[in-house]
C-alpha positions in Angstrom: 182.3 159.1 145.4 180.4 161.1 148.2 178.2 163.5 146.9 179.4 167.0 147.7 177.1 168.7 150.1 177.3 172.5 148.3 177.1 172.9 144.4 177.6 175.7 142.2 175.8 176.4 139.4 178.5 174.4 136.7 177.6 171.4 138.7 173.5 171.9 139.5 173.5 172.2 135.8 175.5 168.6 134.9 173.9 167.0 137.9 170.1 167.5 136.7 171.1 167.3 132.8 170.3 171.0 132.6 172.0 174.3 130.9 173.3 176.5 133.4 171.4 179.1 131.5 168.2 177.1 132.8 169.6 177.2 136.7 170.1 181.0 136.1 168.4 182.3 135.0 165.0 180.4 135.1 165.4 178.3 138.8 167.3 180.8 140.2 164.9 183.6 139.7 161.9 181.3 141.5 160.8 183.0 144.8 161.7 179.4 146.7 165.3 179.0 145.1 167.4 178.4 148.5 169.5 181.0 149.4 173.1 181.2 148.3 175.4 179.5 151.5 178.5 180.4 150.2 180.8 181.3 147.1 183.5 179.2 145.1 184.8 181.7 143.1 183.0 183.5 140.9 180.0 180.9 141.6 177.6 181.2 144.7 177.7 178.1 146.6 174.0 176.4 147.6 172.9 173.5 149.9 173.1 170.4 147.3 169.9 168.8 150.1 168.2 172.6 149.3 168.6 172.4 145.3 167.2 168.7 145.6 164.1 169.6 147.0 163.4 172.7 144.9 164.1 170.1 142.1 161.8 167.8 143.5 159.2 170.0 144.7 159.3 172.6 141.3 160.9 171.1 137.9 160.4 167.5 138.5 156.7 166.1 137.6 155.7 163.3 139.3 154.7 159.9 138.0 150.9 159.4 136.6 149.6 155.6 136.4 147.9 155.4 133.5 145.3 153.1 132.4 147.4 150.8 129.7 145.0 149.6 127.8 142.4 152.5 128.6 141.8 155.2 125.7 142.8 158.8 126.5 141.4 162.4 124.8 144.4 164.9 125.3 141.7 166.7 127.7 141.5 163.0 129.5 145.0 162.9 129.8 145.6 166.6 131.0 142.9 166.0 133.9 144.5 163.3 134.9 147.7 165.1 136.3 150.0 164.4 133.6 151.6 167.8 133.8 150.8 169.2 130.4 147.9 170.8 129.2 145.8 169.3 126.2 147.3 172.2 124.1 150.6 171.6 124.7 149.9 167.6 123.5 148.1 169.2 120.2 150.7 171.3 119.4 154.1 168.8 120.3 151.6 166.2 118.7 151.8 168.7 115.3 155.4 169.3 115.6 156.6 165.4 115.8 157.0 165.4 119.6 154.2 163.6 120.8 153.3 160.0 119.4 150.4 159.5 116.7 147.2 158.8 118.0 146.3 154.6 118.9 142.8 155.8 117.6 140.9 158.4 116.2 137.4 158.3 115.8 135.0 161.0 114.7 137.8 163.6 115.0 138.9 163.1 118.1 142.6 161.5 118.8 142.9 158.9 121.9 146.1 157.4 123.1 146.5 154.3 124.7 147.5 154.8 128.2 150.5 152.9 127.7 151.4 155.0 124.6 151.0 158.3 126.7 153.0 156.8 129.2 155.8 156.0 127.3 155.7 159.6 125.5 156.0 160.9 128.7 158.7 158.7 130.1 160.9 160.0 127.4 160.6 164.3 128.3 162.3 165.2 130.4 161.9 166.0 134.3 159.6 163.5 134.9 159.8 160.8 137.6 159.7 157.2 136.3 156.3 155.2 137.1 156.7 152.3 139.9 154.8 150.5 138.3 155.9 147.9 135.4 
């Protein structure tokens, strides 16, 4: 099947496992959303090449190569580019959402770098690693 080369909302939402709500009101409402090249109904219509990159270039976080078998601080992990701040790994780390720490000594949790990569192969929007 040839991908179609202008998309309404209905299918930018199915195609990047999103709820239209998100496209919306969220994507739609960022300064470099592309501009509307059409209408199918009561839809606009935009450039499926257009929606990719602001995909690409504003939801989508990019890859980080961890360390495997290096220990990582949630500060560690934060500086190197993961995409989430330290807090956000305390809190999703108190609510279930982020895994238990590999070690934790004196007070302070560490994750392998293979655990952290894992927990963040699973959320979404992020790009999977090259590497094995």
């Amino acid at each position: 099947m040839v991908a179609p080369a202008r998309l309404i909302t209905p299918e930018i939402a199915d195609q990047y496992d999103v709820s239209q709500h998100t496209v919306t009101k969220s994507w739609a409402q960022h300064s470099e959303w592309p501009q509307p090249v059409g209408k199918r109904g009561r839809f606009k219509e935009y450039d499926a090449k257009d929606v990719e990159k602001f995909v690409r270039d504003h939801v989508q976080r990019a890859a980080v190569d961890l360390e495997p078998t290096r220990l990582y601080t949630a500060p560690d992990l934060e500086a190197a580019g993961i995409g989430i701040t330290a807090g956000t790994i305390r809190a999703d780390l108190t609510r279930g959402r982020w895994p238990e720490p590999d070690r934790t000594e004196h007070g302070v949790n560490q994750w392998l770098g293979s655990t952290a990569a894992q927990a963040l192969a699973g959320r979404r929007g992020y790009r999977r690693s090259t590497q094995p």
